[in-house]
RODO-2510 file (C-alpha; in nm, 4 decimals, decimal comma):
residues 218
     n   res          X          Y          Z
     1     x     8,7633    14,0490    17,3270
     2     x     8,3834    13,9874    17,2860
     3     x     8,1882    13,7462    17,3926
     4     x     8,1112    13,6453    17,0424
     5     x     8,4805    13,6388    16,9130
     6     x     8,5357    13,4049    17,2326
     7     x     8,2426    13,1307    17,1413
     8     x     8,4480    13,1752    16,7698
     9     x     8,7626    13,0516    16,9070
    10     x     8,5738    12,7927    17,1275
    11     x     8,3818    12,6922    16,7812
    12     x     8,7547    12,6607    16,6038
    13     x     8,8985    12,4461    16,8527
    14     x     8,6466    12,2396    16,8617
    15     x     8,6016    12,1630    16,4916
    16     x     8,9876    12,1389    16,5168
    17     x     8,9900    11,8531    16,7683
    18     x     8,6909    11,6654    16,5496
    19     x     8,9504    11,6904    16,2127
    20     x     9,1917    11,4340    16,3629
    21     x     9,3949    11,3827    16,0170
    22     x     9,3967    11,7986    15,9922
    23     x     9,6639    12,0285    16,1141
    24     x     9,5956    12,3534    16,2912
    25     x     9,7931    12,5818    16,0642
    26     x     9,7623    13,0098    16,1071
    27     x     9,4666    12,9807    16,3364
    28     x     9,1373    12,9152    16,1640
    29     x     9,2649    12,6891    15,8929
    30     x     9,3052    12,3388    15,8957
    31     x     9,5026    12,1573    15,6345
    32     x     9,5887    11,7915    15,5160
    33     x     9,8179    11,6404    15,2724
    34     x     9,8186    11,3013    15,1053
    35     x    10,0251    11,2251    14,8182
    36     x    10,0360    11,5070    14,6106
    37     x     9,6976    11,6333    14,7275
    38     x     9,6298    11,9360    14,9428
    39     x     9,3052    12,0092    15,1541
    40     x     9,2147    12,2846    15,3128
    41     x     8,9129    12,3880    15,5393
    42     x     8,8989    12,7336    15,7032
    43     x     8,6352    12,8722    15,9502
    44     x     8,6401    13,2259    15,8706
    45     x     8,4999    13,4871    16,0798
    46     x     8,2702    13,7729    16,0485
    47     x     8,1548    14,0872    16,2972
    48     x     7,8502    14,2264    16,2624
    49     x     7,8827    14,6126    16,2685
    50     x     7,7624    14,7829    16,6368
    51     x     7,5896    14,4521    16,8119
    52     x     7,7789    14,1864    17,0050
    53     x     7,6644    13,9341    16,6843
    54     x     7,9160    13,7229    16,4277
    55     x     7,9025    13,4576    16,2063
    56     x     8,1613    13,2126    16,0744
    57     x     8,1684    13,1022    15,7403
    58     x     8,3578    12,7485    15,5904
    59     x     8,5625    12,7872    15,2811
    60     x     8,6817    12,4742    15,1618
    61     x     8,9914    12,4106    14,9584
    62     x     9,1667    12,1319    14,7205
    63     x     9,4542    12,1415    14,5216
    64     x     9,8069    11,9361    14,3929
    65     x    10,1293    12,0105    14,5378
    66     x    10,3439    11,9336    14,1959
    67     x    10,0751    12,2424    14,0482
    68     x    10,2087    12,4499    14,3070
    69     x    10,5490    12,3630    14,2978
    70     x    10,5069    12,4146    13,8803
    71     x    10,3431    12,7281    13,9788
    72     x    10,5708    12,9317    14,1728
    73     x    10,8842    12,8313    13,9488
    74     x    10,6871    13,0738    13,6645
    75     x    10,8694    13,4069    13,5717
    76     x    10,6722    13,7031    13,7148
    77     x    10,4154    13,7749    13,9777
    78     x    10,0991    13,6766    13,8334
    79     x     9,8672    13,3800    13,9943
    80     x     9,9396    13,4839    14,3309
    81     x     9,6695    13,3305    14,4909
    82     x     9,7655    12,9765    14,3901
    83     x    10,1455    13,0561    14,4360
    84     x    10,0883    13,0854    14,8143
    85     x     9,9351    12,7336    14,9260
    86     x     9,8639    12,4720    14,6528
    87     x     9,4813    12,5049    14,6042
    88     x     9,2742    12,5066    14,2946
    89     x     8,9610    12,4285    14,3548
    90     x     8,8196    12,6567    14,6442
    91     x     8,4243    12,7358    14,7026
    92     x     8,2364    12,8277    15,0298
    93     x     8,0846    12,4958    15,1425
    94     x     7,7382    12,6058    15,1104
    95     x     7,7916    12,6055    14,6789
    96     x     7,8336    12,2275    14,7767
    97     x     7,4626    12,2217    14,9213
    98     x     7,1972    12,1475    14,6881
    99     x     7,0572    12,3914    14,6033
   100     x     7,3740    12,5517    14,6447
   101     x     7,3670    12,9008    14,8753
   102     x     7,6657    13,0904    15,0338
   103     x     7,6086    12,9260    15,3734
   104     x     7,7129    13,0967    15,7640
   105     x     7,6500    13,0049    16,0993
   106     x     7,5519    13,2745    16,2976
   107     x     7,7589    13,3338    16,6775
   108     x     7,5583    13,5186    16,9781
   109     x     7,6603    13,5269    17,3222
   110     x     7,4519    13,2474    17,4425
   111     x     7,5491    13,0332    17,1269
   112     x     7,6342    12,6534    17,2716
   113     x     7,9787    12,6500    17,1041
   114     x     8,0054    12,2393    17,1066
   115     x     7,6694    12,2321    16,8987
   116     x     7,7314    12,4750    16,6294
   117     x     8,0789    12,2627    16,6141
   118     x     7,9404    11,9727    16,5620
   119     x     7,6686    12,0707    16,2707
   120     x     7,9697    12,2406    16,1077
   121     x     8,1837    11,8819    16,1202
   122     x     7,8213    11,7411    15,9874
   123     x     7,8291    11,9400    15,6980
   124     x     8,2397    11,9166    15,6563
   125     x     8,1635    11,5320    15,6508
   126     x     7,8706    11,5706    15,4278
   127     x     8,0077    11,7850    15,1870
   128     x     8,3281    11,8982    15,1853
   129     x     8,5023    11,5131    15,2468
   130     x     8,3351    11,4336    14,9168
   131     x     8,4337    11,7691    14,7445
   132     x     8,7581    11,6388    14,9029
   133     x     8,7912    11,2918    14,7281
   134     x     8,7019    11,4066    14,3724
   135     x     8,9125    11,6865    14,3106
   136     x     9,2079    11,4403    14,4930
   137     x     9,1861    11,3114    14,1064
   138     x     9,3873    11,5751    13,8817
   139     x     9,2108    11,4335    13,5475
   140     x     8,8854    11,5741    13,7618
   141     x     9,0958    11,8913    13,7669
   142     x     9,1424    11,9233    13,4367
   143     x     8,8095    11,8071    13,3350
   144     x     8,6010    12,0450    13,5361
   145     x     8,8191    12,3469    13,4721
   146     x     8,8069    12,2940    13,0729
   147     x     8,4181    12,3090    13,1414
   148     x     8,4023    12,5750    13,3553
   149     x     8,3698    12,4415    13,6903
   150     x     8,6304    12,6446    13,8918
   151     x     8,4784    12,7372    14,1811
   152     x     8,6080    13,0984    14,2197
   153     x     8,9389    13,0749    14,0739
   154     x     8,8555    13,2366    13,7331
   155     x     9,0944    13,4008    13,5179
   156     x     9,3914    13,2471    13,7124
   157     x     9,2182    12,8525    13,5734
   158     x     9,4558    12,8395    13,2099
   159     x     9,7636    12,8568    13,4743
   160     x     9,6298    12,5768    13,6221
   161     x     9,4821    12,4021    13,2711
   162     x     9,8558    12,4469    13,0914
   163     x    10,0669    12,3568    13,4269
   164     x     9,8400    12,0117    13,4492
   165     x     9,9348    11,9485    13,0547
   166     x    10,2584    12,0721    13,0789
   167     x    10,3640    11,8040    13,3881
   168     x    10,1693    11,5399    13,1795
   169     x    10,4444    11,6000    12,9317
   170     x    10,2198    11,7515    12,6889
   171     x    10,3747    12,0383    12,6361
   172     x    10,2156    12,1427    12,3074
   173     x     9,8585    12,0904    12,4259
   174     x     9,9808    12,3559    12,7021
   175     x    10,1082    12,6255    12,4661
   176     x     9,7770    12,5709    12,2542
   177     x     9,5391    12,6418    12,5071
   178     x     9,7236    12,9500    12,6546
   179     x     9,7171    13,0972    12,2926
   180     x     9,3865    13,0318    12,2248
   181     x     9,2899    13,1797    12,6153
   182     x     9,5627    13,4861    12,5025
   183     x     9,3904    13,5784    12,1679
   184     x     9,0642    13,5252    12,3276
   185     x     9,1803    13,8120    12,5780
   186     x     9,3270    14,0366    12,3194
   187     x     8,9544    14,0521    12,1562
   188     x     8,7877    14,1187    12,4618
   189     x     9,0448    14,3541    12,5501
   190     x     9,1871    14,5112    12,2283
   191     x     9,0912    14,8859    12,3506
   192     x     9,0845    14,8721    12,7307
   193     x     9,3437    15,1014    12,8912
   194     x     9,1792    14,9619    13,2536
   195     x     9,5831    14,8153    13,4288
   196     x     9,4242    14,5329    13,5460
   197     x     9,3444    14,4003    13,1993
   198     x     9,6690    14,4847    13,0244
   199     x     9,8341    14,2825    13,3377
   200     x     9,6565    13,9905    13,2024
   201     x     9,7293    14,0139    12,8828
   202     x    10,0944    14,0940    12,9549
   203     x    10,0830    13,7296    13,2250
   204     x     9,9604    13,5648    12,9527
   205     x    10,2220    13,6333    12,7422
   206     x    10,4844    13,5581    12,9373
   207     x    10,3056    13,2263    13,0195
   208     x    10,3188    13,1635    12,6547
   209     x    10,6650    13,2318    12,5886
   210     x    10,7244    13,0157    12,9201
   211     x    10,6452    12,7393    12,7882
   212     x    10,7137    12,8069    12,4332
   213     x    11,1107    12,7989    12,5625
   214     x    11,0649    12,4901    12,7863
   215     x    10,9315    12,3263    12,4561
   216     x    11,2136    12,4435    12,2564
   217     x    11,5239    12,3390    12,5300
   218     x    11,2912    11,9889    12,5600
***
């Protein structure tokens, strides 16, 4: 193991033992429930090619457990991303700076691993605690999705947009905005032969008539 992928680990534990309401959970994550909300922080790690040099990025993550739950009960395989942990909203923490950047902490050998730990809790508390609290509200959710702000979940945000409506119990403002996202898709993509794109169109579809049946056994 290198030197640098050492002073990671060192870096991880200690960010790890400043998160006190945060569980460890597969190595460089940390993760905390409350209620129905889900946070996520993850130190993620990158070697430089051919020099003993890294850096360590922190990707932030919020989310609902009922979305998930909602979520992986759908027919299919599509929205895998937010079938396997119940985030929504996730974003590198430095597109919380302002201005925003995609923000990494660079690891050398002689890096003091209890400083660079402690600028990264900084920013956690600075930014991602407060990224934290307002997508903890799932009107916020639905809000900033329906304009846009999804912070890197893209197409998969109408799963997310319908499911929110649909456990409101308003189903029909769920079917409506999947057909409008569906025909939408079917103009952009009424000639592509590219799989990826006639997978979408085909998950769409079977999100529609999803929830089209719920509404009709309701």
């Amino acid at each position: 193991m290198t030197s640098c992928k050492q002073n990671y680990l060192k870096i991880v534990d200690n960010v790890g033992s400043m998160l006190p309401t945060f569980e460890s959970w597969k190595k460089h994550n940390f993760r905390c429930s409350n209620g129905d909300c889900y946070n996520r922080i993850s130190v993620q790690y990158n070697k430089y090619s051919g020099i003993d040099a890294a850096s360590c990025a922190i990707v932030v993550a919020a989310g609902f457990h009922s979305i998930h739950k909602f979520l992986k009960k759908l027919p299919g395989d599509f929205c895998a991303p937010l079938r396997r942990e119940p985030v929504i909203m996730v974003t590198n923490i430095g597109k919380l700076f302002s201005p925003s950047s995609y923000a990494t902490w660079e690891i050398l050998p002689e890096t003091d691993t209890s400083d660079l730990a402690n600028e990264i809790v900084e920013n956690i508390t600075k930014y991602a605690f407060p990224f934290f609290e307002r997508y903890s509200n799932v009107h916020t959710v639905l809000r900033d999705l329906e304009e846009d702000v999804n912070y890197n979940i893209g197409y998969n945000d109408i799963f997310c947009i319908a499911g929110i409506y649909y456990l409101k119990g308003d189903v029909e403002s769920a079917i409506q905005r999947v057909k409008y996202r569906l025909e939408q898709y079917k103009a952009e993509y009424a000639d592509s032969e590219i799989p990826i794109d006639l997978q979408r169109l085909q998950n769409l579809q079977l999100f529609l008539d999803y929830l089209t049946s719920k509404r009709a056994n309701d």
